[in-house]
C-alpha positions in Angstrom: 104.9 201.9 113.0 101.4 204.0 112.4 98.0 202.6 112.8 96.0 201.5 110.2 94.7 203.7 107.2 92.8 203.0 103.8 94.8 203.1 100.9 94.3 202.9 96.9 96.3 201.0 95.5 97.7 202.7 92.2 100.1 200.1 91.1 102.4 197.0 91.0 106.3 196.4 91.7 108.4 193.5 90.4 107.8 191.7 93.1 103.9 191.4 91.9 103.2 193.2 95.4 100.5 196.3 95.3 101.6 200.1 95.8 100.1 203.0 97.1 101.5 206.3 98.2 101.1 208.0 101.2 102.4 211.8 101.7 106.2 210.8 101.9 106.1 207.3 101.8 105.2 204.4 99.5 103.4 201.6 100.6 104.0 198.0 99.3 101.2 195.9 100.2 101.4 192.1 99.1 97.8 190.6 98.2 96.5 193.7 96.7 95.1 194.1 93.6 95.4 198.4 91.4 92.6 200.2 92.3 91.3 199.0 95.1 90.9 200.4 98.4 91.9 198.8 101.0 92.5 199.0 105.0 96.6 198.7 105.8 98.4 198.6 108.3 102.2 199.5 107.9 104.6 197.1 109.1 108.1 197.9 108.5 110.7 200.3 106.2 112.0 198.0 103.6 115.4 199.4 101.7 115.6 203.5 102.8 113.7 204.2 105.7 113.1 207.9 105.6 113.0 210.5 102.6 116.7 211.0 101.9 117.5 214.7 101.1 116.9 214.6 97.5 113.4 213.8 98.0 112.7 210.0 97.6 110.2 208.5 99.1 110.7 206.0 102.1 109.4 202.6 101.6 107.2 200.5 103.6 105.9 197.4 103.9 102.2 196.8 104.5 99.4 194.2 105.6 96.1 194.4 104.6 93.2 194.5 107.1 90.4 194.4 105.1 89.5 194.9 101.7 86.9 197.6 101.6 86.4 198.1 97.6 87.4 195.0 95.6 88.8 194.7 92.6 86.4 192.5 89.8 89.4 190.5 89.1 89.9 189.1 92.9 89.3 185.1 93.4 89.6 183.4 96.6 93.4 181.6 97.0 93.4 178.2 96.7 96.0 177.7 99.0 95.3 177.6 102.7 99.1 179.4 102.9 98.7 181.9 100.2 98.2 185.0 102.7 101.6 184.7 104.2 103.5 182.9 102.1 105.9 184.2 99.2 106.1 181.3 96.9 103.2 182.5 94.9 102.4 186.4 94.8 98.9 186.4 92.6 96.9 183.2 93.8 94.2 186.4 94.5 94.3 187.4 91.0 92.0 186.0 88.0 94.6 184.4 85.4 93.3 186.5 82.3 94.0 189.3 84.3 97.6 188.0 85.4 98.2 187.8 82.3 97.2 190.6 81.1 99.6 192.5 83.9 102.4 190.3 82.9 102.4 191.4 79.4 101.7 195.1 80.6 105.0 194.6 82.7 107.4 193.2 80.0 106.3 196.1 77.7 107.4 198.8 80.7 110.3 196.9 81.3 111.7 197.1 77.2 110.3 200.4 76.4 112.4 201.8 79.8 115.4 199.8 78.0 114.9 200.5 74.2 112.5 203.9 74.1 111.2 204.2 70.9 112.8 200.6 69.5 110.8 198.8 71.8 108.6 196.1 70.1 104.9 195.8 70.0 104.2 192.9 73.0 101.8 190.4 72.0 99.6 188.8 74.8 100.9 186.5 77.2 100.5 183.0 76.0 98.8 181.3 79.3 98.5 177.4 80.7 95.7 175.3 80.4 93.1 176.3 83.1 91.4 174.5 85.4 88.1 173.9 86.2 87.9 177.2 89.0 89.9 179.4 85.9 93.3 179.1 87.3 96.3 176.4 86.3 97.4 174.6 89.0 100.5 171.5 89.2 102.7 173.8 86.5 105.8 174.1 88.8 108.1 170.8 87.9 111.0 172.1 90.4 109.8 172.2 93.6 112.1 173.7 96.3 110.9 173.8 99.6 113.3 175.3 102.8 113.9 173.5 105.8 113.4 175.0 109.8 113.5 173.8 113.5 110.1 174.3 114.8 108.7 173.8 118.4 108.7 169.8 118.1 111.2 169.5 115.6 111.7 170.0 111.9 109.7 171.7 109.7 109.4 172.5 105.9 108.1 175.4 103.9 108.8 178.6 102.5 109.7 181.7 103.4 107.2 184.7 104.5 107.0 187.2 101.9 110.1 189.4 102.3 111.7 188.0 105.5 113.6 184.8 106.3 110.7 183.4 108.2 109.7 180.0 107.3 106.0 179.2 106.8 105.7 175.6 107.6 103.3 174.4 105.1 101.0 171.1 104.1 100.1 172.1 100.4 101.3 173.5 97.2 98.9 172.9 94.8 101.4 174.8 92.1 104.4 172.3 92.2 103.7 169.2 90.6 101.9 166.9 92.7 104.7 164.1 93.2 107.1 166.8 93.8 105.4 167.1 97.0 104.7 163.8 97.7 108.5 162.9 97.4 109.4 166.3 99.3 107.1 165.2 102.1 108.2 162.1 102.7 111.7 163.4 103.2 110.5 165.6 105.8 108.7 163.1 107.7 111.3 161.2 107.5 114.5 163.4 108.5 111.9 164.6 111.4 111.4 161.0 112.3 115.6 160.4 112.3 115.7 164.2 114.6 118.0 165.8 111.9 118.1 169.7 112.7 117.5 172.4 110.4 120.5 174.2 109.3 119.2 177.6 110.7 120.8 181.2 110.5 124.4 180.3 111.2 124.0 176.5 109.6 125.3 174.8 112.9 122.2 172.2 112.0 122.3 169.6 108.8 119.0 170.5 106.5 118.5 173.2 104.5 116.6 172.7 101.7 114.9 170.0 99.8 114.7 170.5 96.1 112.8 167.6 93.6 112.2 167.7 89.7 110.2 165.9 88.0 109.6 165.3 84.2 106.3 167.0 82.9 104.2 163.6 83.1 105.8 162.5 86.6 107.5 159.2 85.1 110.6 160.7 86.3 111.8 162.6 89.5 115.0 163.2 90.9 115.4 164.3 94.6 118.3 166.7 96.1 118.7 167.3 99.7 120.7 170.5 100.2 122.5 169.8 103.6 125.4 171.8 105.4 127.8 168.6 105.3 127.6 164.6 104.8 126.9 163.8 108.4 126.5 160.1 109.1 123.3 160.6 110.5 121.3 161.6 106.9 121.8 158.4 105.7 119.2 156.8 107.4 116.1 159.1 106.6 117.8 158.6 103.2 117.7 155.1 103.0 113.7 155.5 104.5 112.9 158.0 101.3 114.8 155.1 99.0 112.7 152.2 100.2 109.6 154.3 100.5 106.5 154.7 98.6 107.5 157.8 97.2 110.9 156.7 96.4 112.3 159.1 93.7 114.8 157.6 90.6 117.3 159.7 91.8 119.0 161.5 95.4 121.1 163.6 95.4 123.0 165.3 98.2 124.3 168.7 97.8 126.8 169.9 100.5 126.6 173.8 101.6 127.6 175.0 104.6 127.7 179.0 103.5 125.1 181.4 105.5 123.2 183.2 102.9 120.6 183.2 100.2 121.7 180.7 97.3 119.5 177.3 97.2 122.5 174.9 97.0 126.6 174.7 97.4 129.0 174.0 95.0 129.5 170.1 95.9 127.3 167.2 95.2 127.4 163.7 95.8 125.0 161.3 94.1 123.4 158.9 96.6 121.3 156.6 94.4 120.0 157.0 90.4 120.5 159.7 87.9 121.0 163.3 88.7 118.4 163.7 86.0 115.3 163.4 84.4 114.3 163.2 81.0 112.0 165.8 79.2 111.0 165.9 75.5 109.9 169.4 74.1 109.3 170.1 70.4 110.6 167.2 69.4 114.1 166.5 70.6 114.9 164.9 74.4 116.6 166.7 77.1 118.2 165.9 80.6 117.1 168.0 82.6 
């Protein structure tokens, strides 16, 4: 790809990545925030390579550089993973500003649908804030993806826009014993040497996936596996007796290369495959 270049950044996609457009092509830059400028340096095409002969634009991934004009409404991530990352898009953007894009984004989205019938959008309804401005602990399904790193297993997510696993040590949006449950199962399917499933799923883990009810009474734990091997039932057992031990495990069998979280079989190990959430009154299982 071409060097570096600076860039202002006109726009947003549905991912919640930046845009900018450059002679033929149009940049997607993650971590940017409209209207700033920003140094860039282009990575890779991402869906058609090259203007086609009608006269579409190319697409092209970008990293920022350097930030050389910031926007007012940039904040520092709270995350130490945030830059590379793609389970959170906007931990670099103020939360009355996010949601002032998200509303601006659901009225593009009907007006393209409905024209003229589209309704008037009220403001986005936000979370509590903290005490830096920003919501944190909102996520109560966390889902974290399994890979074999250079000593062993490792857990994370996957690098905005490729199937690159981040191994990561925080994730201050999922709910905090979420993480401490998903945690301990890494530790201890690393401790047992249980391979990730990888590309072609020769190897056992795949995901880890926990929900909890809003005030973390409850939490039950699925381990998304390519097939009951005899040898998960150990770091199993080790997450059962633990200290983070969850009311219910669940393992959930798929053995299918691709994109989709879990397979189509589960078998309950210990507890409910539930938890229990009240909202606006009545109880549900979640």
């Amino acid at each position: 790809m071409e060097g570096e270049t600076v860039v202002t950044l006109t726009g947003m996609d549905r991912s919640g990545a930046a845009v900018a457009t450059v002679g033929d092509q149009r940049l997607v830059v993650p971590g940017g925030i409209p209207g700033e400028s920003v140094r860039v340096r282009r990575l890779r095409p991402v869906g058609r390579p090259a203007p086609d002969p009608e006269g579409r634009r190319g697409i092209v991934l970008a990293e920022i550089v350097a930030v050389e004009e910031a926007s007012p409404n940039r904040v520092a991530p709270r995350c130490r993973h945030a830059s590379e990352c793609g389970g959170c898009a906007w931990q670099h953007i103020a939360y009355p500003e996010q949601l002032r894009r998200k509303t601006a984004a659901l009225d593009v989205v009907l007006r393209r649908a409905m024209g003229e019938r589209a309704p008037r959008i009220a403001p986005a309804i936000g979370m509590p804030p903290g005490s830096d401005g920003m919501p944190w602990r909102f996520r109560q399904k966390a889902a974290f993806v399994f890979a074999n790193g250079p000593r062993g297993l490792v857990m994370g997510h996957f690098a905005r826009g490729t199937n690159d696993v981040v191994p990561i040590e925080e994730c201050p949006v999922h709910s905090a014993r979420a993480n401490r449950i998903a945690f301990a199962l890494r530790d201890a399917l690393a401790g047992a040497g249980i391979p990730a499933a990888g590309v072609g799923t020769q190897g056992l883990a795949r995901h880890v996936v926990v929900r909890t009810s809003r005030d973390e009474r409850e939490a039950v734990a699925m381990l998304v596996a390519t097939r009951d091997d005899p040898s998960l039932a150990a770091p199993m057992r080790a997450l059962l007796d633990g200290a983070e031990k969850p009311e219910g495990l669940v393992l959930n069998l798929h053995d299918r290369p691709g994109p989709y979280l879990v397979g189509r079989e589960s078998k309950r190990v210990a507890g409910p495959g539930h938890v229990k959430e009240t909202a606006l009154g009545p109880g549900f299982l979640v």
